[in-house]
N, C-alpha and C positions, 0 to 999 in steps of 0.2 A: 504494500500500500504506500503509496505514494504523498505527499502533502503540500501543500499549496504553499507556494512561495508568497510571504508576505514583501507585497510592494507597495509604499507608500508613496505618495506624490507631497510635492511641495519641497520648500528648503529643509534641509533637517537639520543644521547648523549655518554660526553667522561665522564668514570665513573671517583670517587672522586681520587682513588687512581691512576691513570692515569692520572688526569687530576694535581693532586699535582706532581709526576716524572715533566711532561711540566714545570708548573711551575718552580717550581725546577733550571730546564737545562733554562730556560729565566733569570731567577735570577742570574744565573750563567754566564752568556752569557750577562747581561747587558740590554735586553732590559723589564727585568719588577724590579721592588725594592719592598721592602718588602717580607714575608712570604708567602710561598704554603700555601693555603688556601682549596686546592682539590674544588673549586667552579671555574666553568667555565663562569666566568664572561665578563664585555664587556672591562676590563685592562688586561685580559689574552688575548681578542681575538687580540685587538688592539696591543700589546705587539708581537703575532704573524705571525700579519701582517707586521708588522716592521721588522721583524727576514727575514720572507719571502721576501718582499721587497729587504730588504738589500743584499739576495742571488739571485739579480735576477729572485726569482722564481713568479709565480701566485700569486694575491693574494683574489683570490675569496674563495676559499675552504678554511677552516683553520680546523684543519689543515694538510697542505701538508704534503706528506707522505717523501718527501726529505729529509723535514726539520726536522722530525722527526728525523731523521737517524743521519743528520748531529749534532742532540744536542744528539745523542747517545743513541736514544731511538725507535730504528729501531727491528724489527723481534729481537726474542730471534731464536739465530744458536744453541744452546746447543745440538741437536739432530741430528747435519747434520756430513757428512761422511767428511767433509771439512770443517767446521765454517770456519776457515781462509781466506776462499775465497769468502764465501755468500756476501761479502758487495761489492765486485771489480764489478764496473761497466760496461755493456758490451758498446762494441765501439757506438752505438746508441744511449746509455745516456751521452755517453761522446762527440759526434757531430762530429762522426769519418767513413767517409762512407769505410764501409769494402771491399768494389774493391780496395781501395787505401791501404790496409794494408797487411803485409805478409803473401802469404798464399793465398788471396784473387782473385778473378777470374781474375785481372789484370794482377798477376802474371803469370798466365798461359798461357801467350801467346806467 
């Protein structure tokens, strides 16, 4: 009898040099001390659970892709017809229900 090979999808780990950028922007940022070390340890995760925390945001996942953003380590724009604008939030990230905005089916009335 044979058994099925477990194959997971997605990242299963954050690589070293990614994982040292994090570092890095926590370092910066005040909630880890000491050297990027590119090792995604349990002071790096704890470190970004506090980051996370302190933004109000989840802190199951680590780490959140917000927070990323917000330590400035969000999507490379370099190839977009707009960079400038890729990071602007749309009114749903920002807790803004669009009937109430201009423009908006409200207005149409």
């Amino acid at each position: 009898m044979t058994t099925a090979a477990s194959h997971s999808h997605g990242q299963h780990g954050i690589d070293e040099e990614r994982t040292a950028a994090i570092q890095s922007a926590l370092i910066r940022e005040h909630y880890l001390t000491g050297e990027a070390t590119g090792v995604w340890d349990q002071t790096s995760k704890d470190a970004m659970l506090r980051y996370q925390a302190a933004n109000g945001w989840q802190t199951k996942i680590t780490p959140d892709s917000r927070a990323l953003i917000k330590l400035g380590l969000g999507p490379d724009h370099k190839g977009l017809l707009n960079p400038e604008t890729a990071n602007i939030p749309s009114p749903h990230e920002l807790g803004v229900d669009s009937l109430t905005q201009p423009g908006g089916a409200a207005d149409s009335q």
